[in-house]
C-alpha positions as CSV (number, residue, x, y, z in Angstrom):
1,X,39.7,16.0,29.9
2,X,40.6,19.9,29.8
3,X,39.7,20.7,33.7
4,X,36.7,20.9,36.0
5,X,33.5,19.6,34.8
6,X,30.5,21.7,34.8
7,X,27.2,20.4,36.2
8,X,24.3,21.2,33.5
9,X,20.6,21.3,34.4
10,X,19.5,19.4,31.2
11,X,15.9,21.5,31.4
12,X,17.6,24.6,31.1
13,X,20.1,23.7,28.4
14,X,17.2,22.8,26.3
15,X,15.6,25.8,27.4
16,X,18.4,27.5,25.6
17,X,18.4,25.6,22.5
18,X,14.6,26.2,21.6
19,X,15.4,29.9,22.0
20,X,18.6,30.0,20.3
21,X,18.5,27.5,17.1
22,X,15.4,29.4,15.8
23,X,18.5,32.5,15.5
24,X,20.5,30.0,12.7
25,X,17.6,29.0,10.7
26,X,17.2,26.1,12.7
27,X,14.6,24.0,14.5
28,X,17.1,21.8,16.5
29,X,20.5,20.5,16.6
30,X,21.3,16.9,15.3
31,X,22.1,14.0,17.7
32,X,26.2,14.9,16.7
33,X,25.9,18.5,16.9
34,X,24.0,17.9,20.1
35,X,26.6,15.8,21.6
36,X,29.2,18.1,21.2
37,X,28.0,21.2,21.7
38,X,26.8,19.6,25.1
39,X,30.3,18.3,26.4
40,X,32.1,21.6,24.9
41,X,30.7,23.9,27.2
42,X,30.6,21.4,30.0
43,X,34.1,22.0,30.1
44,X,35.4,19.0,28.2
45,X,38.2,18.7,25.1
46,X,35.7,17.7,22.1
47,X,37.0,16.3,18.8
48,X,34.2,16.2,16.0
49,X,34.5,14.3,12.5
50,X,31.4,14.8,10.6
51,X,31.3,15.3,6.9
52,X,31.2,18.6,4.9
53,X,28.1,21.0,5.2
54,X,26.9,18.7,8.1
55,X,26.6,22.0,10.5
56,X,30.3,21.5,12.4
57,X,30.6,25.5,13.1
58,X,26.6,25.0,14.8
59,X,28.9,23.8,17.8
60,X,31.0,26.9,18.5
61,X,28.4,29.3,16.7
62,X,26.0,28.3,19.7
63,X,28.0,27.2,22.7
64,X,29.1,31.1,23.7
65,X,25.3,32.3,23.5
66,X,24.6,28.8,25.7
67,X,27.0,29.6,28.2
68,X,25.0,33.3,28.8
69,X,21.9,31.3,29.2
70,X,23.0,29.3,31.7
71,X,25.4,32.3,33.7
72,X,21.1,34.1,33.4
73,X,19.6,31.0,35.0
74,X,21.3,29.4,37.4
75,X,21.5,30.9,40.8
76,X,25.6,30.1,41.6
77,X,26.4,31.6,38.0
78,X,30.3,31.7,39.2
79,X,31.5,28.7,36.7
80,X,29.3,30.4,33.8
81,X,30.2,33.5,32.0
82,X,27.8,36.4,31.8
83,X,29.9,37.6,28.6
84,X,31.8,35.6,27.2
85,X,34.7,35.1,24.3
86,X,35.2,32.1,22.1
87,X,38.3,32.1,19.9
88,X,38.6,30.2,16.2
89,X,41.3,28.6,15.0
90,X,41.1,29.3,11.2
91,X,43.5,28.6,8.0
92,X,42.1,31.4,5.8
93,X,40.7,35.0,5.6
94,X,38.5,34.0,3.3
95,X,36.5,31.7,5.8
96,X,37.2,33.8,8.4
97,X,35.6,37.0,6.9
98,X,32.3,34.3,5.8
99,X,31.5,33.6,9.3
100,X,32.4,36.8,10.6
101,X,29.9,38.4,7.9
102,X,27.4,35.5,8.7
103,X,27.2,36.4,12.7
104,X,27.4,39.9,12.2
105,X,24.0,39.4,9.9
106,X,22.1,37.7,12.8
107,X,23.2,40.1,15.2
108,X,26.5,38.8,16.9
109,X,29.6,40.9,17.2
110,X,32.2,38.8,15.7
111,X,35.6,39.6,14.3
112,X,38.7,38.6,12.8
113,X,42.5,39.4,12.9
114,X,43.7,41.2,10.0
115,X,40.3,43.6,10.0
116,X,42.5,46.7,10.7
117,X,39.5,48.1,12.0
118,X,38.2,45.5,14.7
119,X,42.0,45.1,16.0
120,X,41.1,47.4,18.4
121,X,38.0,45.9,19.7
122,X,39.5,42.4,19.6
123,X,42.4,43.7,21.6
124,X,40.0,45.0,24.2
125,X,37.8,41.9,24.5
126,X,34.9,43.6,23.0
127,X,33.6,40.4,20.5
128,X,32.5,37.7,21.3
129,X,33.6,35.6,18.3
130,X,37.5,36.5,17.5
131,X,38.6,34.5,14.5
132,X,42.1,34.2,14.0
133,X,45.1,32.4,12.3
134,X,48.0,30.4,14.0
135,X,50.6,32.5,12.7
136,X,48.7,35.6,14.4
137,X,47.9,34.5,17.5
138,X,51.6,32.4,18.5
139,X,54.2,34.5,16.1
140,X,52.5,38.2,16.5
141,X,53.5,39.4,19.9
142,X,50.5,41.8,19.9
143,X,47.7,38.9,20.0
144,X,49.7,36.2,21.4
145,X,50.3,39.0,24.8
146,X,46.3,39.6,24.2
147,X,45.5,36.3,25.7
148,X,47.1,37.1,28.9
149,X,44.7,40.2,29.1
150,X,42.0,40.6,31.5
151,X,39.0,40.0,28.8
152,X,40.9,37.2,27.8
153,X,41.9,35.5,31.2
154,X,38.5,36.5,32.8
155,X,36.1,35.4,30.2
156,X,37.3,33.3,27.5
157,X,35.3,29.7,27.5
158,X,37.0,27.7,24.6
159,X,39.7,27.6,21.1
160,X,38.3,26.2,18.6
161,X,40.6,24.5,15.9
162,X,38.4,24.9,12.9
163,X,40.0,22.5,9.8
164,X,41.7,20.9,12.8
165,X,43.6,18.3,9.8
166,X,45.8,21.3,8.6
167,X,47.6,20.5,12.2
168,X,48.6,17.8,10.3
169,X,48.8,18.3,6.5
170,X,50.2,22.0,7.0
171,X,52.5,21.9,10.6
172,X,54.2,18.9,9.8
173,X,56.6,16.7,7.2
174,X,55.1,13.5,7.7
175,X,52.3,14.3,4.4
176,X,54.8,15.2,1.5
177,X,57.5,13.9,-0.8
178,X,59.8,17.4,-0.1
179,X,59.5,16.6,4.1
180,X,59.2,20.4,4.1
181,X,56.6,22.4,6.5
182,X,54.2,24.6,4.9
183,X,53.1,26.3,8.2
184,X,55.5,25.5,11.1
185,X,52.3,27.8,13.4
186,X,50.1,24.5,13.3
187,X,52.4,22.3,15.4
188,X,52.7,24.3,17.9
189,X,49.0,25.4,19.0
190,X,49.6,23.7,22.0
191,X,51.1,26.3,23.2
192,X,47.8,28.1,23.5
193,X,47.6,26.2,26.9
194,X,50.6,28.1,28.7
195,X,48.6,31.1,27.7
196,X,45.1,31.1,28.8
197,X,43.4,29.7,32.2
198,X,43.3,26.2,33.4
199,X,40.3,24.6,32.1
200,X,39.8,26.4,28.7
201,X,38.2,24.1,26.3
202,X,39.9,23.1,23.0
203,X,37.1,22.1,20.1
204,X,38.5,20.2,17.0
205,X,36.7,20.2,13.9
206,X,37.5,18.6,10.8
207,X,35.5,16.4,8.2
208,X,38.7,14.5,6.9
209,X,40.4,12.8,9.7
210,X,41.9,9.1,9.4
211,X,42.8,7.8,12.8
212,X,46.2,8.3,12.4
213,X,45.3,11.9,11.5
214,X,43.2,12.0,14.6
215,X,45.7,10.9,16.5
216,X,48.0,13.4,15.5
217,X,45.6,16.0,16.2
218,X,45.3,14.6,19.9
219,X,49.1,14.9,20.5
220,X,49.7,18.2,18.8
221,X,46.7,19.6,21.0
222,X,47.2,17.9,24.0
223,X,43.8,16.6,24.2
224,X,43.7,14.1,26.8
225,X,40.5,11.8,27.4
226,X,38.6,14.4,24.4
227,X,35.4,13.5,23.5
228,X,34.6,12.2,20.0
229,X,32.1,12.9,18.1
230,X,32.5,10.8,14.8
231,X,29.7,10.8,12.1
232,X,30.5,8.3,9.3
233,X,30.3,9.8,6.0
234,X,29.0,6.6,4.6
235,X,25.5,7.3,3.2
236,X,24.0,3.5,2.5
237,X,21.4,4.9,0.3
238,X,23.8,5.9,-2.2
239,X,26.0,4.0,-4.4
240,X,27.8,4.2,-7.5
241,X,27.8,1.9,-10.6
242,X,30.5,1.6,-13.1
């Protein structure tokens, strides 16, 4: 569990949703996407295993635009944020720079490190979305001192790991013959929670997790008592015949 538990008025959170899926092109979340998204901004470490193209990013894409709902509605909007900031975990530029294009289309200001022209405006807390790598945001002093900001301190609501496996296959040994470390970065993420407030809530996403694997993740993150949300990829209506 990452902290204190926020109380939800479940008329008003689907309030939200009918107003904000019709903004992704879609009519409602799934039971899975539902469930997390739901916990997430509660306040509670989520771990999510569904399969490829099954609408993982949904989670994060909405929960920040959620979290403005609620701070709108609810009379005591101290434990909601009127403007808030999620930050994404990401591997590559090249998925970065797709969802950054994507929310930018349907009217979100989102961003990414190594845009030399939305540094600026990342440094100053002015996107919402703020997509980065791990090698940015823990070996680069200028982001890692960003998260000790005011913007940052004041109104960030939850990391997302997106591709949360490469904590594995990437920041550690233990997955090839050479017991070498491709990107050191990814085993220590956990120190993300020395740097922002008590109570920030980590989101793991990943469609290829064995339970070791997840495991691993759980450690590496320090996500105690996280929620899982676990879609098997098993489809019984499909088969294959040799």
């Amino acid at each position: 569990m990452a902290g204190y538990v926020k109380n939800i008025d479940m008329d008003i959170f689907s309030e939200s949703l009918r107003e904000i899926c019709p903004k992704f092109n879609v009519k409602a979340l799934t039971e899975f996407q539902h469930n997390a998204l739901i916990n997430f901004i509660q306040g509670k470490d989520v771990f999510v295993n569904m399969p490829t193209g099954s609408g993982k990013s949904l989670v994060f894409q909405i929960a920040p635009l959620v979290e403005m709902w609620m701070s709108s509605r609810y009379i005591d909007s101290v434990v909601w944020k009127q403007d808030p900031i999620i930050i994404i975990i990401c591997p590559l530029v090249a998925l970065m720079k797709d969802q950054v294009n994507h929310l930018n289309n349907i009217g979100f200001k989102a961003a990414y490190v190594g845009c030399e022209e939305a540094e600026k405006g990342i440094d100053n807390g002015d996107f919402m979305y703020v997509f980065i790598s791990p090698e940015s945001i823990l070996s680069n002093e200028r982001w890692r001192c960003m998260l000790e900001k005011k913007p940052y301190q004041e109104r960030l609501v939850g990391i997302v790991v997106d591709e949360a496996h490469c904590i594995v296959e990437w920041g550690t040994s233990s997955n090839n013959k050479k017991k070498t470390i491709f990107r050191i970065w990814y085993s220590r993420l956990n120190e993300l929670r020395s740097l922002v407030q008590k109570g920030v809530t980590f989101l793991a996403l990943t469609a290829t997790a064995t339970k070791k694997t997840k495991q691993q993740i759980f450690d590496m993150l320090e996500l105690k008592e996280p929620v899982e949300i676990i879609d098997n990829p098993d489809r019984p209506n499909i088969c294959f015949v040799v």
